[in-house]
C-alpha positions in Angstrom: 4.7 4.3 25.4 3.3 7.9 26.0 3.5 6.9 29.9 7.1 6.3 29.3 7.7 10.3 28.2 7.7 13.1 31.4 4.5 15.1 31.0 7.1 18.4 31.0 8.5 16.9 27.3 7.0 16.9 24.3 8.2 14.8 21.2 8.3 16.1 17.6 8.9 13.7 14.5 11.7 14.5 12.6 12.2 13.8 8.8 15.6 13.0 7.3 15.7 12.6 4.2 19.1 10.2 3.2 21.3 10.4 0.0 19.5 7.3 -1.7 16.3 9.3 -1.6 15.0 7.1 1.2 13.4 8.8 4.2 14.0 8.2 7.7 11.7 9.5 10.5 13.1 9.9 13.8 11.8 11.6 17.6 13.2 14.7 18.3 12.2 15.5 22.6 12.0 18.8 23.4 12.1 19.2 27.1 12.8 22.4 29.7 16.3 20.4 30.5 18.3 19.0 27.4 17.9 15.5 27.9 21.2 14.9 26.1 23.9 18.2 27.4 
């Protein structure tokens, strides 16, 4: 999986927490480009 992610980005895990009180964890990529603009 790590092969799969350009050496330039970096991936931090995000925690959302929902309204049931259930969390959800999620990838947040920080990259020099915005992957999504």
């Amino acid at each position: 999986f790590s092969k799969m992610i350009p050496r330039e980005a970096t991936a931090e895990v995000v925690w959302a927490v929902s309204g049931d009180g259930m969390s959800t964890a999620g990838l947040r990529f920080l990259a020099e480009v915005p992957l999504f603009s």
